[in-house]
C-alpha positions as CSV (number, residue, x, y, z in Angstrom):
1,X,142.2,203.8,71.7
2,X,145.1,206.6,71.7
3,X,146.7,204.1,70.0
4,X,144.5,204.1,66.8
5,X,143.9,208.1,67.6
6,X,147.8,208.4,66.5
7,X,146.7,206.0,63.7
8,X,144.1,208.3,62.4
9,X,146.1,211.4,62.8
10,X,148.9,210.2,60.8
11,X,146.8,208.6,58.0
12,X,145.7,212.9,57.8
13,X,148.6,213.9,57.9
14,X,150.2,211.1,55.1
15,X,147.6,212.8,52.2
16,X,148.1,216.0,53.7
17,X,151.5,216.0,52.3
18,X,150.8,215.5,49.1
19,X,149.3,219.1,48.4
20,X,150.0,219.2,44.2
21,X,147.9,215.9,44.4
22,X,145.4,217.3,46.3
23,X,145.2,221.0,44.2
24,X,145.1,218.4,40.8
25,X,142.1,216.3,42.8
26,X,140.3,219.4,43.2
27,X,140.3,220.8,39.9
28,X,139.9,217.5,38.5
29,X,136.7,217.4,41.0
30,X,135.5,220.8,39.7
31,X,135.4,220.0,36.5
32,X,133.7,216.9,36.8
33,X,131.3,218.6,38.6
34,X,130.5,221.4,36.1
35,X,130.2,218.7,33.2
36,X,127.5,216.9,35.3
37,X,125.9,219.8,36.4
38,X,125.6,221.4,33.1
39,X,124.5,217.6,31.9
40,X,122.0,217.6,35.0
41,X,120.6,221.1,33.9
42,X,119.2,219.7,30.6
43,X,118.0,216.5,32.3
44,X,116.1,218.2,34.9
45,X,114.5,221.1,32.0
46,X,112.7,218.2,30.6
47,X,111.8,216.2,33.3
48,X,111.4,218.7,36.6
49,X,110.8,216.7,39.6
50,X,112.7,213.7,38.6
51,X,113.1,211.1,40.8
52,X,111.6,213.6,43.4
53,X,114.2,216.0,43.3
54,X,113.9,219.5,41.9
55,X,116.6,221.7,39.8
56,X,118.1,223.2,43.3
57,X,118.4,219.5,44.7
58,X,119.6,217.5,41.7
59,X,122.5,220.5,41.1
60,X,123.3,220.1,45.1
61,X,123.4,216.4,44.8
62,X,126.0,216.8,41.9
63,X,128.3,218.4,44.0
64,X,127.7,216.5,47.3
65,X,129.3,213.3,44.7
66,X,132.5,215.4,44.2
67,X,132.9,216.0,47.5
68,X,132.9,213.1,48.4
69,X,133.9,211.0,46.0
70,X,137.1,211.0,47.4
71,X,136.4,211.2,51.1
72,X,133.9,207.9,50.7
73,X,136.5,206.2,48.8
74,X,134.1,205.0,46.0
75,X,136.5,204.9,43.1
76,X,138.8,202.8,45.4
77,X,142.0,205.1,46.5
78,X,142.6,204.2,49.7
79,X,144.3,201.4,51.9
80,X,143.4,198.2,49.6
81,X,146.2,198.3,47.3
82,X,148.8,199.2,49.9
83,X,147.2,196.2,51.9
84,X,147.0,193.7,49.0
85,X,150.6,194.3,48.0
86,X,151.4,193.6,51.7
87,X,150.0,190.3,51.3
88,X,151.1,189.2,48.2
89,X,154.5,190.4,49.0
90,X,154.3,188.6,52.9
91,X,154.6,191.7,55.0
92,X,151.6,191.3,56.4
93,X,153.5,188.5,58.8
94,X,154.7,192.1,60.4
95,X,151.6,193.1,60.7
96,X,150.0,190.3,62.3
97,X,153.0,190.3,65.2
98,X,152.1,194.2,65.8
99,X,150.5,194.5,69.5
100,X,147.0,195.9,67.4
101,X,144.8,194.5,66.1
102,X,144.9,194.5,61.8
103,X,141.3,195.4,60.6
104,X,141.3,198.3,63.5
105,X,144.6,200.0,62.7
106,X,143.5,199.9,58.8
107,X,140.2,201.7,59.7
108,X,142.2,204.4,61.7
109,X,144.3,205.1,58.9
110,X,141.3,205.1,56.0
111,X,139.2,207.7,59.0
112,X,142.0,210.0,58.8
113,X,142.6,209.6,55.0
114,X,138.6,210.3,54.7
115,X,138.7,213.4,57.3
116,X,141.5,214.9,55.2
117,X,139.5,214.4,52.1
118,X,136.5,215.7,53.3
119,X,138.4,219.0,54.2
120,X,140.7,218.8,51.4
121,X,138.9,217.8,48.0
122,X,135.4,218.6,49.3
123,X,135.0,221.8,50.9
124,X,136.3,223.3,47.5
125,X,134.7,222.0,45.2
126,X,131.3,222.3,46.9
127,X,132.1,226.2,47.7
128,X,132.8,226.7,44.2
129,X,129.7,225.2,42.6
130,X,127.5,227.1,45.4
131,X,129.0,230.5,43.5
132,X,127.7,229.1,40.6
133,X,124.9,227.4,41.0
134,X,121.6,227.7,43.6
135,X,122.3,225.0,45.6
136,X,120.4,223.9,48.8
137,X,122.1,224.0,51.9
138,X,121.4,223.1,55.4
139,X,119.7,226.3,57.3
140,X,120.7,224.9,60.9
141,X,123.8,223.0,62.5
142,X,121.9,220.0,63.3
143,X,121.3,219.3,59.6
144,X,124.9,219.9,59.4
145,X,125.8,217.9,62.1
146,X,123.2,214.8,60.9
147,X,125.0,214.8,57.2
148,X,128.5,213.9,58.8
149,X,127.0,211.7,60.9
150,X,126.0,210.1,57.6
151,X,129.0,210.8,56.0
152,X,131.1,209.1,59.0
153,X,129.1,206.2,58.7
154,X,129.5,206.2,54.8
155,X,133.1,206.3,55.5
156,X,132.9,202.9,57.4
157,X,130.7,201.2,55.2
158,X,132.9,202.3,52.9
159,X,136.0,200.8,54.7
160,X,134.4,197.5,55.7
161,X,133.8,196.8,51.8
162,X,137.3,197.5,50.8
163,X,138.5,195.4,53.5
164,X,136.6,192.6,52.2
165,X,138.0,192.8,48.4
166,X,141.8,193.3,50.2
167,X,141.6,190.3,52.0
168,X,140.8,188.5,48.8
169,X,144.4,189.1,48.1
170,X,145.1,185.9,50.7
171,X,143.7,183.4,48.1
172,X,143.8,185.6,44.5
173,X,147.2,186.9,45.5
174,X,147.2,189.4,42.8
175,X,143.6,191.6,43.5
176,X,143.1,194.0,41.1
177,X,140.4,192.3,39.4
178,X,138.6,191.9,42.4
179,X,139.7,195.6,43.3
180,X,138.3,197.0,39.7
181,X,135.0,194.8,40.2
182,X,134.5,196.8,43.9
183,X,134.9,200.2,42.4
184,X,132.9,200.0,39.5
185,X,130.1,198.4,41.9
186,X,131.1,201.7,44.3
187,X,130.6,204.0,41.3
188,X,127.4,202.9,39.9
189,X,125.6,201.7,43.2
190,X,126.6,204.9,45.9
191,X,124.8,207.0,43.3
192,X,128.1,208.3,41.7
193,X,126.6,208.8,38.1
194,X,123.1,208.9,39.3
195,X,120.5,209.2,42.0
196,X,119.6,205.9,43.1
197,X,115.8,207.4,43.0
198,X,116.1,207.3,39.5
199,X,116.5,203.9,39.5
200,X,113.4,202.0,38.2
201,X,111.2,199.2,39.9
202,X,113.4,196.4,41.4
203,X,116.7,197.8,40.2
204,X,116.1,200.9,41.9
205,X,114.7,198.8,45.5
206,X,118.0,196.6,45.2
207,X,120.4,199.4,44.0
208,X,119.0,201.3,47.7
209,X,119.1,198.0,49.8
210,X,122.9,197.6,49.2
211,X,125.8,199.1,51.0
212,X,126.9,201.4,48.5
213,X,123.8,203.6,49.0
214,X,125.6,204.6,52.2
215,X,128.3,206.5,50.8
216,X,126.7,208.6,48.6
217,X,122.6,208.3,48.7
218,X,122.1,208.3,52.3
219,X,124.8,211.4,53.2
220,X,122.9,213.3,50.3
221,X,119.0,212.8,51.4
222,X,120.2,213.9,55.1
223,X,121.8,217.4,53.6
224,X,118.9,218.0,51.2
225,X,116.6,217.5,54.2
226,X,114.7,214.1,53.1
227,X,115.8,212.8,56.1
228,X,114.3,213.5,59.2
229,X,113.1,212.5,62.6
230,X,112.5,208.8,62.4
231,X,113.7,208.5,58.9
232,X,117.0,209.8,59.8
233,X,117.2,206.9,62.7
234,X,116.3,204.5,59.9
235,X,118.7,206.0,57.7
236,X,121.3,205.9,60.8
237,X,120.3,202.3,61.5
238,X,120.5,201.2,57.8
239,X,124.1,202.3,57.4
240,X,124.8,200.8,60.9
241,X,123.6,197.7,60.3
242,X,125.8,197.6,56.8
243,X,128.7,198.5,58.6
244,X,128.2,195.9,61.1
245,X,127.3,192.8,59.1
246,X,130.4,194.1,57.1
247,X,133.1,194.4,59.8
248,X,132.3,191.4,60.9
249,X,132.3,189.6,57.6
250,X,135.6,191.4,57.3
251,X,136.7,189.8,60.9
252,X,135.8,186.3,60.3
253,X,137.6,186.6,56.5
254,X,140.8,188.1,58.2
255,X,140.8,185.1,60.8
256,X,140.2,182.1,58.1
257,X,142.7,184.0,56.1
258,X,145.6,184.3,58.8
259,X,145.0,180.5,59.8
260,X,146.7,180.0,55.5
261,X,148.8,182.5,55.0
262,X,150.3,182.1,51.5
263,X,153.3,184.0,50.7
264,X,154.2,184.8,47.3
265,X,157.8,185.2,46.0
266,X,159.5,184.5,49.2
C-alpha cells in the first residue's frame, strides 16, 4: 500500500507543476461556467422547477460540472493517452516486469491527478461563481464529507472506464478513436451539458443507469441535498457497484491482453 501511497503523491505532485496550465484551466473553467450559467438563467426563467431543480440548484449544479470536470476526468485528460502510447510503442513490457501490479499503480497516479484537480481547478472556480451567483451549499460537514465520498467514487468509476478504452490500445494499436468515442459518451452521459433529470422517458432511465452518472450526477444530488439517508447508501452502492463490475472488467481485459502482446514498430 505505501507503495501506491508514493504513487498517488507523485501523480499530485506531476500536475502540480504545471501551474500556467493550471491558472489557463481555471479561467478556461470560469468562463465556461459563466456562459452556462447565464444560459441556465434563461432556461430556468421559463421553466422554474425543471427537472426538479430550482434557479439556486440548477446555477450550483453549473458550477459543481466545472469543478469537476477536470477532477472526474470526463473530457478524457488523464492516464489513457500516456498508457496507450506505452503500448503501441511496447513499453508497457517494463511495466508488466515492475514488482506492482499495472491497473493498481495507474489508479494511484489518476487519485492523485484527481485530488490535485479537485484542489486546483475546482475550488476556484466554484468560489468565484458563489460571489456571483446564490448558490446552494452544504450547511454541515457531513454533507461535505458525503459529496467527496461521491466524488471519490466518481473518480474511480471514472478511472475504471478509461482503463477499459486504454487497453483497447492492445488490439486497435492506435486508440484515439476509441478514446474520442469515451469522452464524448463522458461528456453527454455524467451530466456535463445537462442534468440527467432532464432527460426524458427511457433516455433519461438509461442515461442515469450508466456509469457516467457517477461522475457528475450522483456527486451533484449528494451536495444539493437530494441525497440522503438510505438514498445516499443507494447512491453509494450504485457507484460501487459501477466501479466494481468495471475494475474487474478492466482486470480480465488487462490479463487476455498481456497473454498477446503486440508490439508495434519494434
Amino acid at each position: 500500500m505505501r507503495l501506491y501511497a508514493v504513487v498517488a503523491a507523485g501523480g499530485f505532485r506531476r500536475h502540480a507543476t504545471y501551474r500556467m496550465a493550471t491558472a489557463a484551466g481555471v479561467f478556461t473553467n470560469t468562463v465556461f461556467g459563466f456562459v452556462m450559467a447565464y444560459t441556465y438563467m434563461a432556461l430556468w426563467a421559463e421553466r422554474p422547477r425543471l427537472g426538479g431543480y430550482d434557479a439556486s440548484q440548477a446555477l450550483t449544479y453549473v458550477w459543481l460540472g466545472q469543478a469537476l470536470l477536470m477532477t472526474c476526468a470526463m473530457m478524457g485528460g488523464g492516464f489513457e493517452s500516456e498508457l496507450m502510447e506505452r503500448i503501441r510503442t511496447g513499453d508497457i513490457a517494463v511495466d508488466l516486469y515492475r514488482p506492482a501490479d499495472l491497473q493498481a499503480w495507474w489508479l494511484a497516479g489518476d487519485l492523485g491527478r484527481a485530488a490535485f484537480h479537485l484542489l486546483g481547478r475546482g475550488v476556484a472556480p466554484m468560489a468565484l461563481g458563489a460571489l456571483v451567483f446564490d448558490l446552494v451549499l452544504p450547511d454541515s460537514p457531513v454533507r461535505w464529507l458525503a459529496f467527496l465520498v461521491a466524488v471519490a467514487l466518481g473518480v474511480v468509476v471514472s478511472f475504471a472506464v478509461r482503463f477499459l478504452v486504454a487497453l483497447s490500445a492492445f488490439w486497435l494499436l492506435d486508440g484515439a478513436g476509441a478514446m474520442q468515442i469515451a469522452w464524448l459518451a463522458g461528456l453527454f452521459f455524467s451530466g456535463m451539458l445537462l442534468p440527467l433529470n432532464l432527460f426524458p422517458g427511457v433516455l433519461g432511465e438509461v442515461a442515469r443507469a450508466l456509469p457516467w452518472s457517477s461522475l457528475l450526477q450522483v456527486p451533484a444530488d449528494v451536495f444539493l441535498g437530494r441525497r440522503t439517508g438510505w438514498d445516499l447508501m443507494g447512491a453509494y452502492a450504485f457507484q460501487a457497484g459501477w466501479a466494481v463490475v468495471l475494475l474487474v472488467a478492466g482486470r480480465l481485459l488487462q490479463s487476455a491482453a498481456t497473454r498477446r502482446v503486440v508490439v508495434q514498430g519494434g
